[in-house]
N, C-alpha and C positions, 0 to 999 in steps of 0.2 A: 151524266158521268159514265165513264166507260171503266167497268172494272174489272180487274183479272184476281184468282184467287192464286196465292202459290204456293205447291204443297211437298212440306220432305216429309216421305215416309219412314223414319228409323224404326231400328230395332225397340228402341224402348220408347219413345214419343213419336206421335206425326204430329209436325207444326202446319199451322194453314196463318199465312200471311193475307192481307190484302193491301193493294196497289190502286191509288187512280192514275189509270194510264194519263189520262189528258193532261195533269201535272208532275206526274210522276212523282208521285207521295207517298210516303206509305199512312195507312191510315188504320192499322190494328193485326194484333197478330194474337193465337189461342194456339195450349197445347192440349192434347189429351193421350191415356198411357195408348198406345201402339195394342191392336187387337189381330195374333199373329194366326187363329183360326179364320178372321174373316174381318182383314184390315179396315174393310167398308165402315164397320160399327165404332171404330176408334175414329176413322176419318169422318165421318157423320157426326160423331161428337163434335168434333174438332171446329167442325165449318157450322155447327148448330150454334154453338157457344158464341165462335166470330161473328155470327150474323145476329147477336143479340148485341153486343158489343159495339156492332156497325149502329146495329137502329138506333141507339142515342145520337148518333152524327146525322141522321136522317137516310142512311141508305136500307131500301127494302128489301124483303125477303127476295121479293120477286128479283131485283138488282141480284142478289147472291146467287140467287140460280141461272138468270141469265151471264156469271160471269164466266170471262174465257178460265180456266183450270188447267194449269202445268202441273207436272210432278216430276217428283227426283225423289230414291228413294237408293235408302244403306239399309234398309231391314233385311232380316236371314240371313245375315252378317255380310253383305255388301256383296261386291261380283269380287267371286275369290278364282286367281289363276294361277296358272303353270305357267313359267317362260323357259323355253327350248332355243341354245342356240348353241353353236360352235368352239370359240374362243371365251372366257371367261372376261375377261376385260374387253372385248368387241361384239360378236352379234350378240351373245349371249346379254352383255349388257345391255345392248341396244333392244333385244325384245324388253328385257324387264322395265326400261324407259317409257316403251311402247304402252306396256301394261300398266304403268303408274299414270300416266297422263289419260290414259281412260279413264282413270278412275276405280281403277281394283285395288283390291289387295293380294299381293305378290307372295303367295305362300311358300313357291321355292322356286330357285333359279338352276335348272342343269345346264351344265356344257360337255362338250365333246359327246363321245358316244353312252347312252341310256345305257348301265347296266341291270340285273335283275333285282338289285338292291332299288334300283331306282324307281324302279317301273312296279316293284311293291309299294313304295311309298307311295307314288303319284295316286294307287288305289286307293290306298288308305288316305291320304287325303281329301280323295273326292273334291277335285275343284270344279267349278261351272263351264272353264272354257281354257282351253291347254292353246298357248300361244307357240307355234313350232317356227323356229328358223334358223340359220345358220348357213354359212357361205355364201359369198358374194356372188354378184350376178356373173354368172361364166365361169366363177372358181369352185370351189370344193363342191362337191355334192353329195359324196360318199358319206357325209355325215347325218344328212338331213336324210337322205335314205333309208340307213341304217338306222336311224329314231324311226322315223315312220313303220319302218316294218316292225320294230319293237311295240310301237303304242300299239298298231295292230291286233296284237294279244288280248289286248286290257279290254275287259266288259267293263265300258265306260259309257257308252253310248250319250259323249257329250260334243258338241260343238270344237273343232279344231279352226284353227285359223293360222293359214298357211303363210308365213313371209319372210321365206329365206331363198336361194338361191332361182332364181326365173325359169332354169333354165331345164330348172327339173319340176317345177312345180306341179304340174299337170300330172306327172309322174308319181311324185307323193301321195298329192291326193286319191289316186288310184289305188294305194296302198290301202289307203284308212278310209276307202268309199263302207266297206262291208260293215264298219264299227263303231264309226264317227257321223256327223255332219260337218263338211269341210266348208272353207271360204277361202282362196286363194286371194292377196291382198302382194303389194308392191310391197319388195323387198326392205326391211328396216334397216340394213346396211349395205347398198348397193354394189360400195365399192371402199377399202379403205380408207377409213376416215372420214366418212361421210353416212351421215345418217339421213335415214328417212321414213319418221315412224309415224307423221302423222295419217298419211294411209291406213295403215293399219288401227289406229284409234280408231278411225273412221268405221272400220270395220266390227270391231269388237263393243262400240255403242251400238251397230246395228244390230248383231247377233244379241244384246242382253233387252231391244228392246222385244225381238221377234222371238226370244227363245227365252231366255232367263227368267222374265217377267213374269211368265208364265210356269215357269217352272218352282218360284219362291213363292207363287200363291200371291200373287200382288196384280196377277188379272182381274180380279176381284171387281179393286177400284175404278176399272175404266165402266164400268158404269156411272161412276161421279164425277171422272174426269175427262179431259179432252187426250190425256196420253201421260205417260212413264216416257219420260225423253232420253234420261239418262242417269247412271250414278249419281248421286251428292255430293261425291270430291270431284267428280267430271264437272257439275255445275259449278264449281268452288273455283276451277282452276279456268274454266270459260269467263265467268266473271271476271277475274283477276286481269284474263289477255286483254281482253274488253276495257278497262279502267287503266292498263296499262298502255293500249297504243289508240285510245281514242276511237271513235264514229264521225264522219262527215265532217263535219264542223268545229264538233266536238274534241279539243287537245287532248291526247293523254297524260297521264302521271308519269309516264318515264316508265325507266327499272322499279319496280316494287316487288316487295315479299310478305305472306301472307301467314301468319301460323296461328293454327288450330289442335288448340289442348286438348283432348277431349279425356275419356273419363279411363279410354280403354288406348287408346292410341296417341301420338303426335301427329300431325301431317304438317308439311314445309310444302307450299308454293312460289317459287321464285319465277319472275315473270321478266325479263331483261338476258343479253346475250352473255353477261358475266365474262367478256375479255380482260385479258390485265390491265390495269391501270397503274402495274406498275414498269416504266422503261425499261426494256432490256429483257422482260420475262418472256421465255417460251413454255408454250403450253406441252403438255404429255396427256395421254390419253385420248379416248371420244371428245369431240366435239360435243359441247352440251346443250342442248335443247333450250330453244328461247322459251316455252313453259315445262317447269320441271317440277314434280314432287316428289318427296320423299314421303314415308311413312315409317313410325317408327313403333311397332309391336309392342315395346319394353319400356315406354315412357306412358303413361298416364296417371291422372289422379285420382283415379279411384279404384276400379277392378283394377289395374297397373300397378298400384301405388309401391305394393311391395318389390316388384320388380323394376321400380323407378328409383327407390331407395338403394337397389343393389347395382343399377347401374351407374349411378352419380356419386356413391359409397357412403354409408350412413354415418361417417366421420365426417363429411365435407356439409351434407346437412343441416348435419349437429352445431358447425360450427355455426354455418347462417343463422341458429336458432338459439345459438349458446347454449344447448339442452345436450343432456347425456346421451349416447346414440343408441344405448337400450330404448330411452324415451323412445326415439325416432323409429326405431324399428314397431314398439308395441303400436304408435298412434298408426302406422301405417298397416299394420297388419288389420286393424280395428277398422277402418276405411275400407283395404278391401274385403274384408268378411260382411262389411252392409255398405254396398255401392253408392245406397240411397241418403247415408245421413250426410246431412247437413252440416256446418260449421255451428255451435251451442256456446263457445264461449269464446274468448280473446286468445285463449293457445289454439285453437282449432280454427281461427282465422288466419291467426299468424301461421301456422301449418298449413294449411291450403295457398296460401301466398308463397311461402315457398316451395312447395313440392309444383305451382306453376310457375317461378323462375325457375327453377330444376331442368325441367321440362323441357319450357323453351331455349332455355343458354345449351342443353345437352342436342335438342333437336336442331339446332338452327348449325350448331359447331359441327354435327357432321353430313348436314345439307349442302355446307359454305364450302368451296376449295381452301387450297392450302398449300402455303409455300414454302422448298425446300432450296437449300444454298447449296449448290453445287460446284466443286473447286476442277478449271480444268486448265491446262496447258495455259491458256489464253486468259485467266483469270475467273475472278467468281462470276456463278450466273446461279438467275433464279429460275426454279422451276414451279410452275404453276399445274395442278391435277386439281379439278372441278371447277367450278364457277366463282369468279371474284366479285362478290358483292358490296365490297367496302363502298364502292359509292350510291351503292341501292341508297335512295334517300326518302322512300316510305316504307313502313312498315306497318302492317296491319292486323290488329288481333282479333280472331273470333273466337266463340266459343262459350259455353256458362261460366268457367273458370274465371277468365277475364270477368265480363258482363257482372258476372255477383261480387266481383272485388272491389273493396275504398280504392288500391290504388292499384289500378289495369297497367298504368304507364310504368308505372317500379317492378312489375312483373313482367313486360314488357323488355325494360332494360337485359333482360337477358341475352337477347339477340344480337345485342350492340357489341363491337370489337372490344376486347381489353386486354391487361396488359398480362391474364393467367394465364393466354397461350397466340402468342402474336403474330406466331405464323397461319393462323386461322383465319381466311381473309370472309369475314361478317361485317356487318354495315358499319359505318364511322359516324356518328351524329347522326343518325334518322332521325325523321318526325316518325310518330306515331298517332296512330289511327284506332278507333274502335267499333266493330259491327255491330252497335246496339240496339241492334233488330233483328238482329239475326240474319241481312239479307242478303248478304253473300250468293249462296245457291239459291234463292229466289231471281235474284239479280241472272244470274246464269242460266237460270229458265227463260227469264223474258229476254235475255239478248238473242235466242234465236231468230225469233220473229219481233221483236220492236227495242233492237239496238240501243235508239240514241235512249228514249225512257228507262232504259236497263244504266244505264250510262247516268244519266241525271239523278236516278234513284240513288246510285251509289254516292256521288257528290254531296245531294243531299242527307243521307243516312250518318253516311262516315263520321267518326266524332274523332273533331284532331283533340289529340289529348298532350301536346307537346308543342 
């Protein structure tokens, strides 16, 4: 048997999966709490447990340590960035795209020129890697400039990564040699209306494997491992492309989307190019990225909760619940003041069921594009801004939210179009799907080096629930 171990290291658990590559099976998986002075002792749990677990199947210790060891890891709150760019609806968007499909979290987005407001903030919030870009190749430059000389100031001494205008790059970087470590990476918007970020990702997984990793204290682990490859929503959204357009022989699933509750965040991965589907529509804005995520700060169910309830309004709750919106506000207060309890009785099941429809129908609504009717001379036209997902025809839930629910697919249904706001173009009849293994980011680890098994893992895993 040929076995690979695979590991997320979060902030509050590290799971360790195992995989027989030769069938591409999963064959058991253990958690233990996350040990953030010296991850190794939590992760040595984690793979001591699994390999007691394994030995009733027959595989041995020895098997455990000869297996191959991937990681992906969101502990010390994941790879938090800055994204720097130009125009607010163009480069500027375009780095923060850049930075979402890496796999960060996008703590703040500037455009046009840094002032000194701004440039206090960015200290104070101390991110691991400040994404700079802005005007196209051969046009504006005076802007990325002028940022660069501003970062300059800042006792930052973090990782910059350059990918805005070509033409000055070289240039920039000479700005922020004294203060930063720079990476000059291909432009995220080279030219009007055309994006080009995955360079750039490409980049910013390097910088968190060669610098961040090391900086979160999660160097540690490579003693047990073979490598920290990259983020856990990096893994999550690698997965996804992979399941979506297939290996070799192997067909893919098409457009799919992917959402992930978690206790503190949402994330939305859509994996499909989201043109209209419906006649006539012209699109506005960027062009949108064939893997896309969103993340949403204000939506979760547990540290979230209460800001989950104020974003969805503790009236519209109340109603799902038929309960008084006092109710709704004290249970959620209650929730996030102890992240860790449990659901104890049939109202606190039914509360966790819907604060994860909440969740999902609020995350996925504003992942989805959205259409607007415009009256002109020549008669009505549609206007389409983001991605039309109405014909995504899988949708995939992870996450413990789901996985501990009776019913994952009714929580689920959130994603689905209806008739509360019709211009919000969200999936029409999907199947739905459940990761009851967790293997998503596992799956995302082993597609680097062994595709089609990353691919069949997931086939096999998936649990169509619809």
């Amino acid at each position: 048997m040929q076995l690979a171990i695979l590991i997320d290291i979060g902030s509050t658990f590290t799971k360790v999966s195992a995989v027989d590559l030769d069938t591409a099976r999963f064959l058991g998986r253990f958690q233990a709490p996350t040990t953030p002075a010296n991850v190794n002792i939590g992760l040595e749990e984690a793979i001591g447990r699994l390999a007691a677990e394994l030995a009733g199947a027959g595989v041995s210790w020895a098997d455990v340590q000869r297996a191959r060891k991937l990681a992906c890891s969101s502990a010390a709150g994941g790879l938090q960035m800055v994204a720097i760019g130009l125009v607010t609806d163009l480069t500027a968007e375009a780095a923060r795209q850049a930075a979402l499909g890496a796999g960060a979290r996008v703590l703040k987005t500037y455009s046009y020129e840094l002032t000194e407001a701004d440039l206090e903030e960015i200290a104070r919030l101390q991110p691991d890697i400040i994404l700079l870009a802005g005007g196209t190749d051969g046009g504006n430059h005076t802007n990325i400039i002028h940022n660069a000389k501003a970062l300059a100031g800042l006792n930052l001494h973090i990782p910059v990564v350059i990918a805005g205008n070509r033409s000055v790059a070289a240039e920039v970087a000479g700005y922020l040699k004294n203060s930063f470590s720079t990476y000059i990476t291909a432009n995220v918007m080279p030219e009007i209306g055309r994006l080009d970020v995955e360079p750039a990702r490409q980049v910013i997984r390097q910088v968190f494997m060669e610098t961040i990793v090391q900086a979160k204290g999660l160097s540690k682990a490579e003693e047990l491992i073979d490598g920290i490859f990259m983020p856990t929503p990096a893994a999550v959204l690698r997965a996804g492309t992979l399941l979506s357009q297939g290996v070799g022989p192997l067909a893919g699933w098409g457009d799919l989307l992917i959402v992930d509750v978690g206790g503190a965040t949402t994330d939305v991965h859509s994996l499909g190019n989201g043109h209209p589907s419906r006649p006539g529509t012209v699109m506005r804005g960027l062009p949108e990225p064939f893997a896309k995520r969103t993340v949403e700060g204000d939506l979760g169910v547990r540290v979230s909760a209460l800001s989950l309830v104020e974003a969805v309004g503790a009236e519209v709750i109340a109603g799902y619940l038929q309960w008084d919106p006092t109710a709704v506000q004290a249970a959620a207060a209650r929730i996030a003041a102890d992240p860790a309890y449990l659901p104890q009785t049939e109202a606190d099941v039914e509360f966790d069921f819907t604060l994860g429809y909440a969740a999902t129908k609020t995350a996925v609504t504003r992942h989805a594009g959205r259409l607007t009717e415009v009256y002109t001379p020549t008669g009505a036209v549609w206007i389409q801004e983001g991605k039309d997902l109405s014909h995504f025809k899988a949708v995939i839930a992870t996450g413990g939210v789901f996985i501990n629910s009776p019913d994952p697919a009714g929580m689920l249904k959130g994603a689905a179009h209806d008739n509360s706001d019709p211009f919000v173009l969200r999936p029409v009849e999907p199947v739905y799907y459940l990761d009851q293994n967790y293997l998503l980011a596992a799956a995302g680890l082993l597609a680097e080096e062994y595709s089609q098994v990353a691919f069949r893992l997931m086939e096999h895993s998936l649990k169509r629930l619809t």
